[in-house]
C-alpha positions as CSV (number, residue, x, y, z in Angstrom):
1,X,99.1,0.7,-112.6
2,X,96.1,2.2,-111.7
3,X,92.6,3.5,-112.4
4,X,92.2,6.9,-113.9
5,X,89.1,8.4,-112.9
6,X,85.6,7.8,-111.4
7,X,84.0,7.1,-115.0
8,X,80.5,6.6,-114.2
9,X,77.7,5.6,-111.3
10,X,74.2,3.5,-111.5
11,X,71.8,4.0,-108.7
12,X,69.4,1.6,-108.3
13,X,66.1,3.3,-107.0
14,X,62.1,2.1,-105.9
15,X,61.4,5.6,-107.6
16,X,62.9,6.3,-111.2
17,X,61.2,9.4,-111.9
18,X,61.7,11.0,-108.8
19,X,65.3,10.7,-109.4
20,X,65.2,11.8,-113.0
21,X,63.7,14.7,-112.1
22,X,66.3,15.7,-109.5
23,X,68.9,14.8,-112.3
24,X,67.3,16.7,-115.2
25,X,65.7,19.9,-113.4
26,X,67.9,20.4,-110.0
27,X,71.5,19.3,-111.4
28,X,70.4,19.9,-115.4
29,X,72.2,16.5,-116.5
30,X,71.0,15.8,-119.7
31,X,68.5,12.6,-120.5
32,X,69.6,10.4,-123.3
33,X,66.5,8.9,-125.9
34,X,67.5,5.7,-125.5
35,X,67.1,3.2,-122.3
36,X,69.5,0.1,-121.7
37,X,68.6,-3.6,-122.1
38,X,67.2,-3.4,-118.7
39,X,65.3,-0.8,-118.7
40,X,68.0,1.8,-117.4
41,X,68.1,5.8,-118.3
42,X,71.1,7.6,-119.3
43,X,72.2,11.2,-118.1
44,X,75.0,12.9,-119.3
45,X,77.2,15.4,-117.4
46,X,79.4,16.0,-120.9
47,X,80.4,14.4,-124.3
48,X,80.4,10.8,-122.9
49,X,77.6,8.6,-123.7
50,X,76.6,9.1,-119.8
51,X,77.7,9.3,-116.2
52,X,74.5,8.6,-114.3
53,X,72.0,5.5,-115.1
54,X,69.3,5.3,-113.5
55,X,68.3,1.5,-112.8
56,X,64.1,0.8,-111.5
57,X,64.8,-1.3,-108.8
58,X,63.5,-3.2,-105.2
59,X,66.2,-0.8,-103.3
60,X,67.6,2.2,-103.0
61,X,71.3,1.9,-103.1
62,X,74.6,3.3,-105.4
63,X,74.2,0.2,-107.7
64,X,78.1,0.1,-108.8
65,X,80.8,2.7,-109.8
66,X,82.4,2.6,-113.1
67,X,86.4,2.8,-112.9
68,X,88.1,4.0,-116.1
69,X,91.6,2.4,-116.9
70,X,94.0,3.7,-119.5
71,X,94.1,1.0,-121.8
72,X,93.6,-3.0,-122.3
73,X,97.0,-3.8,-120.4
74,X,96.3,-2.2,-117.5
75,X,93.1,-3.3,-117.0
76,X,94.8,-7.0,-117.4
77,X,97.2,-5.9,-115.2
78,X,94.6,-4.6,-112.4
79,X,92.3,-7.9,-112.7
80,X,95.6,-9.7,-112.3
81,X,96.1,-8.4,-109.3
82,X,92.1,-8.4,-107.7
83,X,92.2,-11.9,-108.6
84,X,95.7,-12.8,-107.1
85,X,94.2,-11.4,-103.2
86,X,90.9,-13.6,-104.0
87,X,88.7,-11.3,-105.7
88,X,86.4,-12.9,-108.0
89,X,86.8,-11.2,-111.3
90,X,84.1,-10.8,-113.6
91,X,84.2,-10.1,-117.4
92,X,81.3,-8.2,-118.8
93,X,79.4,-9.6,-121.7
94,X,79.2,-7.6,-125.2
95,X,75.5,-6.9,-124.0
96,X,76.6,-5.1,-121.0
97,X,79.8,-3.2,-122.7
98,X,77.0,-1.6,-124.9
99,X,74.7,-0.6,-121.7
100,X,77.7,1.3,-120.1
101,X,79.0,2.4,-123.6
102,X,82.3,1.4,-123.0
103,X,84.3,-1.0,-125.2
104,X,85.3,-3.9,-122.2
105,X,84.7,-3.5,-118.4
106,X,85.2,-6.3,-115.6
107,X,83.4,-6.1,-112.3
108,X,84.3,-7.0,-108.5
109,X,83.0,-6.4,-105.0
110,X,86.1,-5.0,-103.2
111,X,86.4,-6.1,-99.6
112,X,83.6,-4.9,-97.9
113,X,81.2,-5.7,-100.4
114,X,81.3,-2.5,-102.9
115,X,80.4,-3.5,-106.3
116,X,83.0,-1.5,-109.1
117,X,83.6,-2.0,-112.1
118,X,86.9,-1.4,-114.3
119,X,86.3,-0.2,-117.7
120,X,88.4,0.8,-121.2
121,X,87.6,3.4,-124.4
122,X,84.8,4.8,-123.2
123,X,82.0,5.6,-126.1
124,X,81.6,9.9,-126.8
125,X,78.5,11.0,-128.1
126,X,78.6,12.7,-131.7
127,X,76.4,15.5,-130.6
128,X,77.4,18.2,-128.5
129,X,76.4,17.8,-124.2
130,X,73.0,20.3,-124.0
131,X,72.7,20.8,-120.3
132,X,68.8,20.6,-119.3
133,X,69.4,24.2,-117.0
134,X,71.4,27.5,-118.1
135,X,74.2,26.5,-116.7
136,X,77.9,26.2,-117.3
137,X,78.3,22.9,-117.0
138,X,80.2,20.4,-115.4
139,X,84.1,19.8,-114.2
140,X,84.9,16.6,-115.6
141,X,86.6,15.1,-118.4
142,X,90.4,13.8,-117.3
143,X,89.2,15.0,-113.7
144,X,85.8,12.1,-114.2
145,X,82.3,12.4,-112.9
146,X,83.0,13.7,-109.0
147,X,83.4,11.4,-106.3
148,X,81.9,9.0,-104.4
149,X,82.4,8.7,-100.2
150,X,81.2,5.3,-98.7
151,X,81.2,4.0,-95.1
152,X,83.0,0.6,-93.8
153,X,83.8,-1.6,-91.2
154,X,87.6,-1.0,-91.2
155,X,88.3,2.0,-93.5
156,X,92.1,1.6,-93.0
157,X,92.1,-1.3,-93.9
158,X,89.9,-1.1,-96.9
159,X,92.0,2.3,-97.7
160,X,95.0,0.1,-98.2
161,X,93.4,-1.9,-100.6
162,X,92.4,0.5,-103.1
163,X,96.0,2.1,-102.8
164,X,97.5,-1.0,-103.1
165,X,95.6,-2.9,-105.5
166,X,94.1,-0.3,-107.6
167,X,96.6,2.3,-107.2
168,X,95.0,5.3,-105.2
169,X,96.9,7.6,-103.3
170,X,95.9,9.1,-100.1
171,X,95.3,13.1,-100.6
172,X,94.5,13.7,-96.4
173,X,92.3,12.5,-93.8
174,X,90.1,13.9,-91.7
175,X,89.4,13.1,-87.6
176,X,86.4,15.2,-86.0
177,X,84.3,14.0,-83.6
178,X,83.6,10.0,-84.0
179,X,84.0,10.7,-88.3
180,X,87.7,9.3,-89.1
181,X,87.7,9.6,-92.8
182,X,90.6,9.1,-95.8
183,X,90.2,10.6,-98.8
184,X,91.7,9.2,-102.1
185,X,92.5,10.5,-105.3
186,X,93.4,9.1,-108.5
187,X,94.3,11.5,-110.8
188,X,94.5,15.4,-110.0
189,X,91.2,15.9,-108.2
190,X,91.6,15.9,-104.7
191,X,89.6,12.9,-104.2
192,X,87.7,10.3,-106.7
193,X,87.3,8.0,-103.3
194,X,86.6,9.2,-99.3
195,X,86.4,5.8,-96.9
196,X,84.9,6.8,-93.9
197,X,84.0,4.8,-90.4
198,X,80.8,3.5,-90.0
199,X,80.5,5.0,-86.4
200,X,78.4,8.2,-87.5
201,X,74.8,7.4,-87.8
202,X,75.4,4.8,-90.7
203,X,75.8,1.5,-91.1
204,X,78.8,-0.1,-93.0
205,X,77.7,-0.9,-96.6
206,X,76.4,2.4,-97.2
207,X,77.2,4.9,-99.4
208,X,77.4,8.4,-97.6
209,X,77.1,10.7,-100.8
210,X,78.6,11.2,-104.5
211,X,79.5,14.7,-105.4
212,X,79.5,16.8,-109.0
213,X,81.6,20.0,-109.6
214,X,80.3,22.5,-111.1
215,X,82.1,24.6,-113.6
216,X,81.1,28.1,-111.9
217,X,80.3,29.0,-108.5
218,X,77.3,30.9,-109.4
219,X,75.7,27.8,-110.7
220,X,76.5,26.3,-107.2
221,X,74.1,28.8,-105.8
222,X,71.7,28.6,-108.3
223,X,71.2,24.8,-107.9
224,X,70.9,25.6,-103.7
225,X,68.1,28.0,-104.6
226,X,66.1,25.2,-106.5
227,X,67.0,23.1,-103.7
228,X,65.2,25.6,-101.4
229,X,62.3,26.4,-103.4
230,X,61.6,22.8,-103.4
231,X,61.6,21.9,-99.8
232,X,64.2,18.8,-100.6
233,X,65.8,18.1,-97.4
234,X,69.1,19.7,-96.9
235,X,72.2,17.7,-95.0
236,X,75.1,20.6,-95.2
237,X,74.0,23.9,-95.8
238,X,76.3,25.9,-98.2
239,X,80.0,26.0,-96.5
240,X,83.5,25.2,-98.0
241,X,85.7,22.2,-96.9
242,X,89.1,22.3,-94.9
243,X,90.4,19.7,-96.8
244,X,89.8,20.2,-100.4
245,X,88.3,23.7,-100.0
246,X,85.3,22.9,-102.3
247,X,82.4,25.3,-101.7
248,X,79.2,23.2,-101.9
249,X,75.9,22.0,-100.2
250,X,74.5,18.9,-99.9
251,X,70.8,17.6,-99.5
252,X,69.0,14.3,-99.9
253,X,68.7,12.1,-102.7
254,X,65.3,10.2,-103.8
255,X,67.9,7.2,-102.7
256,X,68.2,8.6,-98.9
257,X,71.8,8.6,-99.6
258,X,73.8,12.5,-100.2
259,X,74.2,14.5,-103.5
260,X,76.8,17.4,-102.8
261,X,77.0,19.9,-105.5
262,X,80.2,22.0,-105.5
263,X,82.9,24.1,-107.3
264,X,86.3,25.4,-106.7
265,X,87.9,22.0,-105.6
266,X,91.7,21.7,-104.9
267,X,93.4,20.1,-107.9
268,X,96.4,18.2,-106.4
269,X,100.3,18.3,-107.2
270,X,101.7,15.2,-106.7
271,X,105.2,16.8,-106.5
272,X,104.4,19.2,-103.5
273,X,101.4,17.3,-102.1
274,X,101.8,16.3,-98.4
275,X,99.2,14.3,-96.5
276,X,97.8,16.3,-94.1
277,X,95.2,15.4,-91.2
278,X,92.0,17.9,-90.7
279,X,90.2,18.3,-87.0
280,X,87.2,19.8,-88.9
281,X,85.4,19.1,-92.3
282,X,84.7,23.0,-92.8
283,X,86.5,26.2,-92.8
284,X,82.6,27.8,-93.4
285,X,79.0,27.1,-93.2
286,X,78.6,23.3,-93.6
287,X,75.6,23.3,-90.9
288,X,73.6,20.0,-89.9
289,X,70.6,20.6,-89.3
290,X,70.2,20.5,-85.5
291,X,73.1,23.1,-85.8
292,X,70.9,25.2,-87.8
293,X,68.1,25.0,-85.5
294,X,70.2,25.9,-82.7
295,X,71.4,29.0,-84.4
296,X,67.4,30.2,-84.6
């Protein structure tokens, strides 16, 4: 048993419209009309009733991720299992099922304190996705929203939970520097799920980025030159990954917290797959700042 794809994300932020904005006119996610019970915005990447909700709140933090399951009895199965290695198991009310347009979802905190959530029958719009750019649109459906990469205490450890538990299956790792990271997939995207040490500059507890895929390449380097035009603070300049060989950037969200944008990614056959370890995170570009200031 096993979770099928990252579903959805909420971010809770101190500045709403500084994030919808990003969203809507950087990424060209599309705004739903109507806000949640608590206030929370909608974007949509494609035909499902949303990906991204924004949530107004006293911190800037990933909120929770939304994990979809197949059907009823594997969710049963999966909250079975959380609650048989002590994790407290939460069924959502009918209130919040209609928030996250889903038809059942139960949430946990997984070892190190991430809040998730496992969902079923996710609701699909009846109008067609209208990205809010010209672009081409996103790489999700079966594939789900991106990924998410998060930092903690004991990644290994935490690593063999979601593989365990939940089903995951390690795609590679990567050791450069002090950065020891695992990456995860659950379905044929190279990862849904990166665990990385918390011995880089962050603390564990935080979340390190989330990543879209865009349908073409060229709207990868569109989005970069908004990016630029704007001054928004950049992280990795354009480059492509050892690992997964995605070709994306990444710069700074209104949360503090990474957005990488990216196409091309590795789709991953689990019949000739063998986990590999990486001594860098780039085969190109990919500079951090102080490496681009060295280069001037």
């Amino acid at each position: 048993m096993s979770v099928s794809q990252l579903g959805y994300l909420g971010i809770s932020t101190t500045s709403p419209d500084m994030w919808l904005d990003i969203a809507i006119n950087v990424l060209g996610m599309q705004l739903r009309d109507e806000k949640g019970s608590g206030g929370e915005q909608y974007l949509r990447m494609d035909g499902m009733h949303h990906r991204v909700a924004i949530h107004k709140g006293d911190k800037d933090d990933l909120l929770y991720a939304g994990w979809q399951v197949a059907d009823e009895k594997q969710l049963e199965s999966l909250c079975n299992k959380l609650a048989a290695q002590g994790i407290t198991v939460e069924e959502g009310s009918e209130a919040d099922c209609v928030d996250r347009g889903v038809h059942s979802l139960f949430r946990f905190r997984d070892p190190e304190g991430y809040a998730n959530e496992l969902f079923v029958r996710p609701l699909f719009d009846d109008l067609p996705f209208q990205p809010s750019l010209p672009i081409a649109g996103f790489v999700t459906g079966d594939l789900g929203l991106g990924h998410v990469v998060r930092h903690c205490k004991d990644h290994n450890a935490l690593a063999e939970f979601y593989r365990s538990i939940l089903g995951f299956k390690t795609s590679d790792h990567i050791v450069f520097g002090d950065m020891d990271a695992t990456f995860m997939r659950c379905n044929k995207r190279h990862h849904s799920l990166a665990l990385i040490n918390e011995s880089i500059g962050h603390s564990a507890g935080d979340t390190n980025h989330f990543m879209i895929e865009m349908q073409s390449i060229t709207d990868v380097g569109r989005i970069y030159d908004i990016v630029l035009q704007r001054g928004l603070p950049i992280i990795m300049t354009l480059g492509q990954h050892s690992n997964d060989e995605t070709i994306s950037f990444y710069f700074v969200s209104p949360s503090g917290f990474g957005v990488e944008v990216g196409a091309k990614g590795l789709l991953v056959d689990d019949e000739n797959w063998s986990v590999k370890t990486f001594s860098s995170t780039r085969i190109w570009g990919h500079l951090f700042p102080h490496e681009r200031e060295n280069k001037e």
